[in-house]
HTML snippet that shows the backbone in 3Dmol.js (N, CA, C, O; Angstrom):
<script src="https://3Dmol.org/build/3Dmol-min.js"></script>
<div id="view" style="width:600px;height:400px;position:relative"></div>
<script>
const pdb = `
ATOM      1  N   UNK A   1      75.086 204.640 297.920  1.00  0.00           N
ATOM      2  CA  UNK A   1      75.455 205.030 296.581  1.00  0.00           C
ATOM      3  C   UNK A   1      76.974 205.148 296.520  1.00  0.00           C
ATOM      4  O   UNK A   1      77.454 206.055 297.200  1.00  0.00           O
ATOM      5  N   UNK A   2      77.791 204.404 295.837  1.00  0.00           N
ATOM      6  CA  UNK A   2      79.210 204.315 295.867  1.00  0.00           C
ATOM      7  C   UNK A   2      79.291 205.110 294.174  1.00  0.00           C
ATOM      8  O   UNK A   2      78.684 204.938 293.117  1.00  0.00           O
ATOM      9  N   UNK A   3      80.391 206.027 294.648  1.00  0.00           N
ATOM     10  CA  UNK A   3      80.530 206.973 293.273  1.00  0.00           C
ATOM     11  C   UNK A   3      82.248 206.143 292.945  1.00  0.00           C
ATOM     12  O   UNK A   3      83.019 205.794 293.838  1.00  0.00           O
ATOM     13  N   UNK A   4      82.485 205.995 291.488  1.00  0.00           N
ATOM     14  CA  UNK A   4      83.764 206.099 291.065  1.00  0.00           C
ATOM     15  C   UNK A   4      84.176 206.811 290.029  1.00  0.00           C
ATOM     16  O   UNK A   4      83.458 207.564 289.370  1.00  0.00           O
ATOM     17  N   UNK A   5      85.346 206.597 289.849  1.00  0.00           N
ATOM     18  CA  UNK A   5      85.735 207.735 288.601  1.00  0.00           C
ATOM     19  C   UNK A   5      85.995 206.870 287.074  1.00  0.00           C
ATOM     20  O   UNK A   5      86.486 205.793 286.734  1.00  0.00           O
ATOM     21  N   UNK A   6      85.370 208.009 286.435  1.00  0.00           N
ATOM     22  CA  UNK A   6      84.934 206.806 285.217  1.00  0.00           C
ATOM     23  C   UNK A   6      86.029 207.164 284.289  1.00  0.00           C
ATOM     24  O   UNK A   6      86.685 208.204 284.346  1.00  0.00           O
ATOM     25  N   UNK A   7      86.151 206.312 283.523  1.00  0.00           N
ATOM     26  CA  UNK A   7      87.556 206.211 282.759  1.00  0.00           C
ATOM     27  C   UNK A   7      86.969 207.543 281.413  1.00  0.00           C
ATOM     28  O   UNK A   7      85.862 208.050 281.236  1.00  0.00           O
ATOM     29  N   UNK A   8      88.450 207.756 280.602  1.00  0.00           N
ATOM     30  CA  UNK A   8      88.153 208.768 279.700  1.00  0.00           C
ATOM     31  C   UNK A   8      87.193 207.945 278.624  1.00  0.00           C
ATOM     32  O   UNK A   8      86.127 208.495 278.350  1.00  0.00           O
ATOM     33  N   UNK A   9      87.506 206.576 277.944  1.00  0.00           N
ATOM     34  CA  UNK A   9      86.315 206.220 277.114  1.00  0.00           C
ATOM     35  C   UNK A   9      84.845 206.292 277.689  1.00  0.00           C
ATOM     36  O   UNK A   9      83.945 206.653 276.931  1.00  0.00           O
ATOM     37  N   UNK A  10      84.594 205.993 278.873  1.00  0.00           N
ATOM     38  CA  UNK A  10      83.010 206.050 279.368  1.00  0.00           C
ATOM     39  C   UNK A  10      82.747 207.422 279.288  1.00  0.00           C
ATOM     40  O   UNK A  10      81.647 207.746 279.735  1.00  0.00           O
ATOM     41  N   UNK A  11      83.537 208.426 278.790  1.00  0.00           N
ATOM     42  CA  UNK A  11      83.098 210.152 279.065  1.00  0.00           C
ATOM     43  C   UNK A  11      83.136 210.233 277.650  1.00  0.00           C
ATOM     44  O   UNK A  11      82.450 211.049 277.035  1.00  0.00           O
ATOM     45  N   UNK A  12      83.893 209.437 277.109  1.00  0.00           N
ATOM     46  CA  UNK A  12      83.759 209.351 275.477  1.00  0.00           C
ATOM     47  C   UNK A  12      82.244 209.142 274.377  1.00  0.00           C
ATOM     48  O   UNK A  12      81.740 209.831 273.490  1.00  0.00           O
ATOM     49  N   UNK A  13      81.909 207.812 275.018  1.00  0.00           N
ATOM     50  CA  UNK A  13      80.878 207.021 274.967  1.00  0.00           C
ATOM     51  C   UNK A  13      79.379 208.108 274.603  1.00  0.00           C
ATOM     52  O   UNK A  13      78.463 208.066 273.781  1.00  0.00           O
ATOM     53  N   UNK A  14      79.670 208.774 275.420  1.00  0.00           N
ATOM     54  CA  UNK A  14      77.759 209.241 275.485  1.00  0.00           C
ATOM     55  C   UNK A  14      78.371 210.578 274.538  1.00  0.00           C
ATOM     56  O   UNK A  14      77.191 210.929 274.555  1.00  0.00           O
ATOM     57  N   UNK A  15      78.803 211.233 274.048  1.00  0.00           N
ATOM     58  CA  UNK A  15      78.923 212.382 272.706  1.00  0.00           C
ATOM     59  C   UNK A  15      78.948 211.268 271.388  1.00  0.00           C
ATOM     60  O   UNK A  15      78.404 211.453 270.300  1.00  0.00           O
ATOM     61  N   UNK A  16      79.476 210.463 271.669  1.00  0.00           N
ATOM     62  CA  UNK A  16      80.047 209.599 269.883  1.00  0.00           C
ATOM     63  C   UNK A  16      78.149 208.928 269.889  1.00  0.00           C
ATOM     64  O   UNK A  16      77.497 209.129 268.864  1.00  0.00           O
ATOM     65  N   UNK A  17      77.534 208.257 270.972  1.00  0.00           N
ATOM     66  CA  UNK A  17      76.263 207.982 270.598  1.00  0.00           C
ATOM     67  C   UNK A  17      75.239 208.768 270.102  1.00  0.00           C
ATOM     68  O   UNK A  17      74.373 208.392 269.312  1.00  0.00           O
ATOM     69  N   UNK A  18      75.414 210.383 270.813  1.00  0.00           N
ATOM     70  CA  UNK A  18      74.505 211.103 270.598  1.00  0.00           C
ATOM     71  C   UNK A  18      74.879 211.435 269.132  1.00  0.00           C
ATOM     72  O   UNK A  18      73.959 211.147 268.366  1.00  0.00           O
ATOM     73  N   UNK A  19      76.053 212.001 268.477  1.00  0.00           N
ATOM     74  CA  UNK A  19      76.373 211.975 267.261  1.00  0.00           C
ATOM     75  C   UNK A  19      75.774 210.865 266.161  1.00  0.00           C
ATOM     76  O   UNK A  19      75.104 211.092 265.154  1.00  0.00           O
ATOM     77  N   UNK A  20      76.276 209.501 266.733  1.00  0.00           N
ATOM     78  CA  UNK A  20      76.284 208.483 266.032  1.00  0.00           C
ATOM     79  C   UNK A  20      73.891 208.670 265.694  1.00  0.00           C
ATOM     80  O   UNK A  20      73.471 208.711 264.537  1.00  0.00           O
ATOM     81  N   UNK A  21      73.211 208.715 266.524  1.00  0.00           N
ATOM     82  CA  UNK A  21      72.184 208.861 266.508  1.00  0.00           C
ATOM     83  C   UNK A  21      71.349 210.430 265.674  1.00  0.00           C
ATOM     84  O   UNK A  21      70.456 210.483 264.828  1.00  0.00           O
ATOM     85  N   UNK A  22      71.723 210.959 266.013  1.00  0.00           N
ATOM     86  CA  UNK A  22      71.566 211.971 265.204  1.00  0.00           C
ATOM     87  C   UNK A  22      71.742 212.143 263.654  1.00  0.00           C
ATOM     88  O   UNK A  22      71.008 212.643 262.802  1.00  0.00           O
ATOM     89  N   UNK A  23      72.870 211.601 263.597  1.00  0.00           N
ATOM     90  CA  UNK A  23      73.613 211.022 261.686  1.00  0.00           C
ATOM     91  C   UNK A  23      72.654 210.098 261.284  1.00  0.00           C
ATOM     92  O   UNK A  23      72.040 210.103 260.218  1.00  0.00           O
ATOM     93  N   UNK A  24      72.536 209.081 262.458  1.00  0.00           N
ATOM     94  CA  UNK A  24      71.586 208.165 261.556  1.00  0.00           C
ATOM     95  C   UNK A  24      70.347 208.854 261.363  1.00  0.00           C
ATOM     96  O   UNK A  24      69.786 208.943 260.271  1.00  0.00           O
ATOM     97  N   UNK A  25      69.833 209.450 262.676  1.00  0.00           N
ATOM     98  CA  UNK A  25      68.156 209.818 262.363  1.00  0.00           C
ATOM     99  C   UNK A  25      68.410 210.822 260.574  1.00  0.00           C
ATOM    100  O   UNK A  25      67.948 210.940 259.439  1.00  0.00           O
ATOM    101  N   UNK A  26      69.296 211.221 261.344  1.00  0.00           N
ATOM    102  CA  UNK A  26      69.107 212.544 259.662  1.00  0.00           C
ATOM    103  C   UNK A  26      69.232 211.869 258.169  1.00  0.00           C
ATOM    104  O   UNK A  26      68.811 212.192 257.058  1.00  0.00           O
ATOM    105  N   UNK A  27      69.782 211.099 258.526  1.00  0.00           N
ATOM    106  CA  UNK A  27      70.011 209.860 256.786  1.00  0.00           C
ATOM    107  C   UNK A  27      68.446 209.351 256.892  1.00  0.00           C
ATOM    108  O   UNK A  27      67.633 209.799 256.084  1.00  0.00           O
ATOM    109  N   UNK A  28      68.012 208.344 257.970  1.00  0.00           N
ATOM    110  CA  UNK A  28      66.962 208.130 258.189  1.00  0.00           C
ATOM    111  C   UNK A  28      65.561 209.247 257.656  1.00  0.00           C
ATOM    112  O   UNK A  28      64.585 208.721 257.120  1.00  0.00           O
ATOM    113  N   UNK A  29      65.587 210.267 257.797  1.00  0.00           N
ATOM    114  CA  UNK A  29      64.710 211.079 257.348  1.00  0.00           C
ATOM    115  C   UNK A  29      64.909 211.794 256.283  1.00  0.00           C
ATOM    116  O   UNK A  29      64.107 212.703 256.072  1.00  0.00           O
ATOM    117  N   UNK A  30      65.728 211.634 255.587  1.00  0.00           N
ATOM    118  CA  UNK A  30      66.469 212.382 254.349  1.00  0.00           C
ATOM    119  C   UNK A  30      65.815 211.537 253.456  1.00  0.00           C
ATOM    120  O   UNK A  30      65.160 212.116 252.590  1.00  0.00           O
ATOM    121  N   UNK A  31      65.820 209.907 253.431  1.00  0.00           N
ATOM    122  CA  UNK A  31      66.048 208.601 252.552  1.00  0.00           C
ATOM    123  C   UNK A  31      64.213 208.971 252.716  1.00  0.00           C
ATOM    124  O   UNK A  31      63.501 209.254 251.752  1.00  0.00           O
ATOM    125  N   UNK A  32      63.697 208.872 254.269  1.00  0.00           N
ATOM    126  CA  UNK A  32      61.992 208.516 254.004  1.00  0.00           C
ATOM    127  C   UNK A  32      61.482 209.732 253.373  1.00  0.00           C
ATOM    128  O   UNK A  32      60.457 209.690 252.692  1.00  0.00           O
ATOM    129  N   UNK A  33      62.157 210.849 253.566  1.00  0.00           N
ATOM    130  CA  UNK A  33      61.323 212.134 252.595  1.00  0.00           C
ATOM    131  C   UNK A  33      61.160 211.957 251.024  1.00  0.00           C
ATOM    132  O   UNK A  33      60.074 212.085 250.458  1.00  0.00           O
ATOM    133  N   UNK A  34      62.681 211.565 250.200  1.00  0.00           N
ATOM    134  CA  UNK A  34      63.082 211.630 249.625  1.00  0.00           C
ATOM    135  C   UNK A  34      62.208 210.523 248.996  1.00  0.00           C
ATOM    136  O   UNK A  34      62.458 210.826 247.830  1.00  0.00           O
ATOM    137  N   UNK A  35      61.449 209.565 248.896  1.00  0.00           N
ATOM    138  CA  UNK A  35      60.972 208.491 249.003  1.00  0.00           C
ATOM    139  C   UNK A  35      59.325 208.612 249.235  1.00  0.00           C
ATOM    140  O   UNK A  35      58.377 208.042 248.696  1.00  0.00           O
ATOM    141  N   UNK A  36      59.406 209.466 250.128  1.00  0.00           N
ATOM    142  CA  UNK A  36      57.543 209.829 250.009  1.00  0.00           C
ATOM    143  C   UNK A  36      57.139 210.815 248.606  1.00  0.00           C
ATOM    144  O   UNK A  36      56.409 210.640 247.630  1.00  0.00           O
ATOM    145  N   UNK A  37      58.108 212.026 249.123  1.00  0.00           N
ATOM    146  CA  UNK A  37      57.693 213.281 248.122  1.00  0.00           C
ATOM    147  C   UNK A  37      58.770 213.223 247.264  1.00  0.00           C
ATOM    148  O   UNK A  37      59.487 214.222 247.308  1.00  0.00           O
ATOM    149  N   UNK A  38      59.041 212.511 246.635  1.00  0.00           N
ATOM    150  CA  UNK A  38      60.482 212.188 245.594  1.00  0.00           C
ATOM    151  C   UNK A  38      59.681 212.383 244.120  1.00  0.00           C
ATOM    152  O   UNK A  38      60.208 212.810 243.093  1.00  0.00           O
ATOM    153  N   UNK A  39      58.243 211.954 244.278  1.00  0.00           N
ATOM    154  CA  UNK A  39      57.547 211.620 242.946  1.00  0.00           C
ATOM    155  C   UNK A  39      57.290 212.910 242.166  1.00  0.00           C
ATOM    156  O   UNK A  39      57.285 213.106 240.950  1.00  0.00           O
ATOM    157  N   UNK A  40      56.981 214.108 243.661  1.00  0.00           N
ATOM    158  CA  UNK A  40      57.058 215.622 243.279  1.00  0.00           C
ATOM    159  C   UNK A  40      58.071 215.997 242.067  1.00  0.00           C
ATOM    160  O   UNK A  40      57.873 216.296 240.889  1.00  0.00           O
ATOM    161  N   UNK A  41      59.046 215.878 242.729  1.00  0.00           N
ATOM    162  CA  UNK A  41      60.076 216.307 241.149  1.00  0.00           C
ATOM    163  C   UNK A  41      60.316 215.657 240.154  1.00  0.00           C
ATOM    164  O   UNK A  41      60.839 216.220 239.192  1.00  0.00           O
ATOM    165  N   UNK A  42      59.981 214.205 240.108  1.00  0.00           N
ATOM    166  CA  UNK A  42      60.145 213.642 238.314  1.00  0.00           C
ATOM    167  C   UNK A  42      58.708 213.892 237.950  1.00  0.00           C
ATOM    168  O   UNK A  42      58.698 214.095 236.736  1.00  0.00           O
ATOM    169  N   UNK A  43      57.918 213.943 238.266  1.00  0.00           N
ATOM    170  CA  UNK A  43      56.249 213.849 237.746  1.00  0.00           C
ATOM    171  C   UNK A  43      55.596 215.559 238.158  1.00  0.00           C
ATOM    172  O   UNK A  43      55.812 216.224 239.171  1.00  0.00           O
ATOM    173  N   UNK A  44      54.645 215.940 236.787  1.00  0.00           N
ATOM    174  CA  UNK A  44      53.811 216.842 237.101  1.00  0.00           C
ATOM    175  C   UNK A  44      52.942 216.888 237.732  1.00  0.00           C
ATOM    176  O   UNK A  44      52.098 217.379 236.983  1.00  0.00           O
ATOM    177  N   UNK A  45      52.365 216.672 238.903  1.00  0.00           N
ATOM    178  CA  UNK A  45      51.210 216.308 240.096  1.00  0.00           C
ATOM    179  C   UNK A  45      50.466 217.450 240.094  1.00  0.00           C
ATOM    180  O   UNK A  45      51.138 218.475 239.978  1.00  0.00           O
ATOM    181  N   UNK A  46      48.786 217.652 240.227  1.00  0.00           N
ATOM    182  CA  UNK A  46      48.220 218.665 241.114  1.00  0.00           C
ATOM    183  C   UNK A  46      49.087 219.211 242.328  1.00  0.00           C
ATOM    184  O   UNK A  46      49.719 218.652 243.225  1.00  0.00           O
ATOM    185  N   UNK A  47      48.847 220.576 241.973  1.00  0.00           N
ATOM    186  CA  UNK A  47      49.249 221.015 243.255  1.00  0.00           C
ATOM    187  C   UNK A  47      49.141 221.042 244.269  1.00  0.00           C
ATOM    188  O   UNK A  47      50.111 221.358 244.958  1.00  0.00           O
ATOM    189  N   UNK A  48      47.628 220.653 244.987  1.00  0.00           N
ATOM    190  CA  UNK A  48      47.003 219.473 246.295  1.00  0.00           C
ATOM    191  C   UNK A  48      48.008 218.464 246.275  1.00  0.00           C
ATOM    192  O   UNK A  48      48.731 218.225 247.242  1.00  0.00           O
ATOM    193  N   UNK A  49      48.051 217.967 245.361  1.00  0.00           N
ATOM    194  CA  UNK A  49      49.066 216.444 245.489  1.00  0.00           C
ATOM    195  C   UNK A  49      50.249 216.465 245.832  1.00  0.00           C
ATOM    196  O   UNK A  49      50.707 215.797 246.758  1.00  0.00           O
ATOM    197  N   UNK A  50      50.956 217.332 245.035  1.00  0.00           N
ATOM    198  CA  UNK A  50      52.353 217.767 245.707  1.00  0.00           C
ATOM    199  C   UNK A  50      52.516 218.564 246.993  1.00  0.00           C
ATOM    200  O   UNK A  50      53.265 217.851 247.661  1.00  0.00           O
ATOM    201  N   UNK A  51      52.327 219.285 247.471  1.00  0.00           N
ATOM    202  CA  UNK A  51      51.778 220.063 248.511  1.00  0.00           C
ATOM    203  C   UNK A  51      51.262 218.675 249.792  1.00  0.00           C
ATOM    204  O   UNK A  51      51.728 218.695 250.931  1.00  0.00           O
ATOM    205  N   UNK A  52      50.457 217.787 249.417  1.00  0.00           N
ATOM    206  CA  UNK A  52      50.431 216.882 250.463  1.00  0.00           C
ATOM    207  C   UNK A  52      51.203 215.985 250.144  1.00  0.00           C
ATOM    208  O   UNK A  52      51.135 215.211 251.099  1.00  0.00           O
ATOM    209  N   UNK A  53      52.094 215.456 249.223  1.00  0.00           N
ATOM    210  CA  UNK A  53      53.145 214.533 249.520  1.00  0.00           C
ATOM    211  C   UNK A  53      54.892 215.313 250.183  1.00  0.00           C
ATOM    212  O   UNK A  53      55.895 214.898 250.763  1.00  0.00           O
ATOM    213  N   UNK A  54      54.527 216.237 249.793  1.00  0.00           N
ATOM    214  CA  UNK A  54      55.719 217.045 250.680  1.00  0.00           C
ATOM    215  C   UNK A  54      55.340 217.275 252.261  1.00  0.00           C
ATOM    216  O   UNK A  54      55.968 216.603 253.079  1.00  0.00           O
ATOM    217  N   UNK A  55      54.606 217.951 252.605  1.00  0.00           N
ATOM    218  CA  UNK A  55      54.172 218.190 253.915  1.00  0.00           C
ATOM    219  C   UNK A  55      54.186 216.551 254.665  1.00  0.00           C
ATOM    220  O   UNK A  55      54.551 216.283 255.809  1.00  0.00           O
ATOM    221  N   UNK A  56      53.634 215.543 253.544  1.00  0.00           N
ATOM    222  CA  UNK A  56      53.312 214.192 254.519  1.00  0.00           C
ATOM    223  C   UNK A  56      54.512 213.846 255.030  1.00  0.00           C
ATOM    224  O   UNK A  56      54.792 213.599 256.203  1.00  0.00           O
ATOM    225  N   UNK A  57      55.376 213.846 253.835  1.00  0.00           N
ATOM    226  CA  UNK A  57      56.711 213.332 254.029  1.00  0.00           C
ATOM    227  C   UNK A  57      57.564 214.248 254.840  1.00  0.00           C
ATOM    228  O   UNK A  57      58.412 213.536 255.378  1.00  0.00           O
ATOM    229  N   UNK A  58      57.705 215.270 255.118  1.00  0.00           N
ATOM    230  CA  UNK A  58      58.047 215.919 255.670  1.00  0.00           C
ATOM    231  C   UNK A  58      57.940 215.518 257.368  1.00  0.00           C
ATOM    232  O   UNK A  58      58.845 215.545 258.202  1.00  0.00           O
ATOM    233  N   UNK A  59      56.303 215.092 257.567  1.00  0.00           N
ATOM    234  CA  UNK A  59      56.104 214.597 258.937  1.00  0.00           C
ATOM    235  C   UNK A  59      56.339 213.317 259.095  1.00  0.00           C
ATOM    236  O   UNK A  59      56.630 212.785 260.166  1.00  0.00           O
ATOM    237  N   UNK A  60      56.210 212.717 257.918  1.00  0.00           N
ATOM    238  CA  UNK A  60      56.783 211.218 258.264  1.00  0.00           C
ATOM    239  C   UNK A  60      58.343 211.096 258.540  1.00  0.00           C
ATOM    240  O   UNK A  60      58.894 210.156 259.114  1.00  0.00           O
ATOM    241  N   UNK A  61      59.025 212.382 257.950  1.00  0.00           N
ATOM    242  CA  UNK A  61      60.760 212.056 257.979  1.00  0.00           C
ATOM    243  C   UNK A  61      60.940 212.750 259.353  1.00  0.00           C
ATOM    244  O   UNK A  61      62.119 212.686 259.700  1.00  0.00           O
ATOM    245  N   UNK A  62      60.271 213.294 260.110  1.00  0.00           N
ATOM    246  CA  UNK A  62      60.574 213.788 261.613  1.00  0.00           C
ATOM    247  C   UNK A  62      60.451 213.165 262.511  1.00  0.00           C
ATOM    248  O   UNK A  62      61.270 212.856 263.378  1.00  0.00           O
ATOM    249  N   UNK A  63      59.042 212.832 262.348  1.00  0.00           N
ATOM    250  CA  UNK A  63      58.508 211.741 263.635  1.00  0.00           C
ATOM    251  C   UNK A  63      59.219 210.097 263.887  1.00  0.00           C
ATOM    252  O   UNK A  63      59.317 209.438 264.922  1.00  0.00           O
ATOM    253  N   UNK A  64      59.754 209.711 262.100  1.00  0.00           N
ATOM    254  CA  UNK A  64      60.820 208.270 262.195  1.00  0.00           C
ATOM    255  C   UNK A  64      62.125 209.200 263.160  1.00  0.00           C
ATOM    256  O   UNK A  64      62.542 208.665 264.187  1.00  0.00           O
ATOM    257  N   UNK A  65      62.773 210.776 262.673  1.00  0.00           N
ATOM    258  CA  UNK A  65      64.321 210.607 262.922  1.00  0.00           C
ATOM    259  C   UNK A  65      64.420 211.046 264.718  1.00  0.00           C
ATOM    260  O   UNK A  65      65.382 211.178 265.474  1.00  0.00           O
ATOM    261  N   UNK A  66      62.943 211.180 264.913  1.00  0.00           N
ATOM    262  CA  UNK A  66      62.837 211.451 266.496  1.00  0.00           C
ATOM    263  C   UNK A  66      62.498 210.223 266.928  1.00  0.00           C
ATOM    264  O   UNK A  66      62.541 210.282 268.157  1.00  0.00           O
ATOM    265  N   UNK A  67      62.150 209.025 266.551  1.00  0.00           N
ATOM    266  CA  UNK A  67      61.895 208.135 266.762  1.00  0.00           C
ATOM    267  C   UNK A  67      63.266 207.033 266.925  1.00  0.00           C
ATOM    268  O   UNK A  67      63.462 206.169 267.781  1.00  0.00           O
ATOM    269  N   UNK A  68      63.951 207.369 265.962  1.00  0.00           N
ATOM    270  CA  UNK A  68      65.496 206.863 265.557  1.00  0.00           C
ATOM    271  C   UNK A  68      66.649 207.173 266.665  1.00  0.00           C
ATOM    272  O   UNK A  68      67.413 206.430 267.281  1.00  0.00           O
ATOM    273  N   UNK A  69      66.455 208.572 266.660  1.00  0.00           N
ATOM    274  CA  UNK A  69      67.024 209.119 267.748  1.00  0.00           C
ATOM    275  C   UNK A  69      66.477 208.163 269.540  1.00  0.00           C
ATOM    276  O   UNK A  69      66.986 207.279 270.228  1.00  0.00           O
ATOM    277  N   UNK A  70      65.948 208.520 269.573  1.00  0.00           N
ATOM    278  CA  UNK A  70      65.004 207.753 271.275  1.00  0.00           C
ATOM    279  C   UNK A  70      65.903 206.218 271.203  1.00  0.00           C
ATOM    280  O   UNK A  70      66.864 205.668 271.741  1.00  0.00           O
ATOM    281  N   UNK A  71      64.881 205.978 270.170  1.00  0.00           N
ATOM    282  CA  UNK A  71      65.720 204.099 269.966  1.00  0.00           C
ATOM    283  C   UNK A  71      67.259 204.183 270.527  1.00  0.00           C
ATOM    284  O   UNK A  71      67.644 203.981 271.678  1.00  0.00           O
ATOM    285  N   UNK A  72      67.955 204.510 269.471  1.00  0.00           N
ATOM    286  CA  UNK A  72      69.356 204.439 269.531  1.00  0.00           C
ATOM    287  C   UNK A  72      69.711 204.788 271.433  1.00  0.00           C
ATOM    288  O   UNK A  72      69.894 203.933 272.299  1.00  0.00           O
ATOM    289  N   UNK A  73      69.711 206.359 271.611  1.00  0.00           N
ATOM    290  CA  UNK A  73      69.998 206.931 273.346  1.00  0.00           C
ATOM    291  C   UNK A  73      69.398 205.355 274.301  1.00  0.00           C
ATOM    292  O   UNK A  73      70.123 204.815 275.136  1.00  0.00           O
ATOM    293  N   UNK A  74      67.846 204.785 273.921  1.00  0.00           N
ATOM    294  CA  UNK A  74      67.014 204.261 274.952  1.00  0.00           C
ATOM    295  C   UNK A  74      67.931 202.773 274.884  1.00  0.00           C
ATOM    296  O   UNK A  74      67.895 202.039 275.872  1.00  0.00           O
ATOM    297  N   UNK A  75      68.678 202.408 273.772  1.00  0.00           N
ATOM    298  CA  UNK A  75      69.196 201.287 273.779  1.00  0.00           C
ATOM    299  C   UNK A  75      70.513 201.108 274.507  1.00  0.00           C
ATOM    300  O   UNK A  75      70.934 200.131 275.127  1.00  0.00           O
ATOM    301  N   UNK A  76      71.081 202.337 274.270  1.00  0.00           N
ATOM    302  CA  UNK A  76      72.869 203.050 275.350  1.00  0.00           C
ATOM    303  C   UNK A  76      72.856 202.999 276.457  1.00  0.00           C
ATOM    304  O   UNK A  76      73.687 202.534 277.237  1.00  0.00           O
ATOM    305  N   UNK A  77      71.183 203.836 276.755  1.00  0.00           N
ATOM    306  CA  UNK A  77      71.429 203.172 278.499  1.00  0.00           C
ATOM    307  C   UNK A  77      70.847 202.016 279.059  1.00  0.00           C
ATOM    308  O   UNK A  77      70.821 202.070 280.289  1.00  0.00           O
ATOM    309  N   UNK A  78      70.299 200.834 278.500  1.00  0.00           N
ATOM    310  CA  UNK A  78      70.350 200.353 279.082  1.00  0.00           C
ATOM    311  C   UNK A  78      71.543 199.724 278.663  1.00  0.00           C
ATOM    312  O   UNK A  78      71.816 199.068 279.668  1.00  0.00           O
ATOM    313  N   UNK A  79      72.654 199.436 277.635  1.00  0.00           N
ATOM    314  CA  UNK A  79      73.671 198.601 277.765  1.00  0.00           C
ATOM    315  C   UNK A  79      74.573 199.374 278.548  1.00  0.00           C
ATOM    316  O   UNK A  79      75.555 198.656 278.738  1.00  0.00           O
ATOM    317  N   UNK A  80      74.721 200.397 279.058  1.00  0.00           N
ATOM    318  CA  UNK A  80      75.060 201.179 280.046  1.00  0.00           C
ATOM    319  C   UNK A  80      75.261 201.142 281.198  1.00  0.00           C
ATOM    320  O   UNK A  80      75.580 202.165 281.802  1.00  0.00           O
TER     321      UNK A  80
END
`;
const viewer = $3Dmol.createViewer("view");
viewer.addModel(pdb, "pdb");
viewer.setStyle({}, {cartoon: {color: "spectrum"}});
viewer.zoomTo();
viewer.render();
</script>
């Protein structure tokens, strides 16, 4: 195992991705919420209805920005 010393951009590199991934997941799940349960606030819905298009969307905008997140990190290291 040969160790070297890594320059200041390679120490740079892995905070600006984790940032850069995080921003996106959160736009990413902002846009799919906003988009599932969006219909909630221009339209009068049952309250079952609204209640499950919020909650859905809610899990659909987590599970994409954790999903978004993985992608992005799983793609860094391997160009890494």
């Amino acid at each position: 195992m040969t160790t070297r010393r890594r320059s200041q951009a390679e120490r740079d590199e892995l905070p600006v991705e984790i940032g850069y991934a995080l921003l996106s997941a959160g736009f990413l799940g902002a846009v799919v919420f906003a988009a599932i349960a969006g219909p909630t606030a221009v339209w009068h819905l049952p309250p079952a209805v609204e209640e499950f298009l919020q909650v859905g969307g809610a899990w659909v905008a987590g599970v994409l920005a954790v999903v978004r997140v993985v992608h992005v990190l799983w793609r860094h290291g391997r160009h890494g």
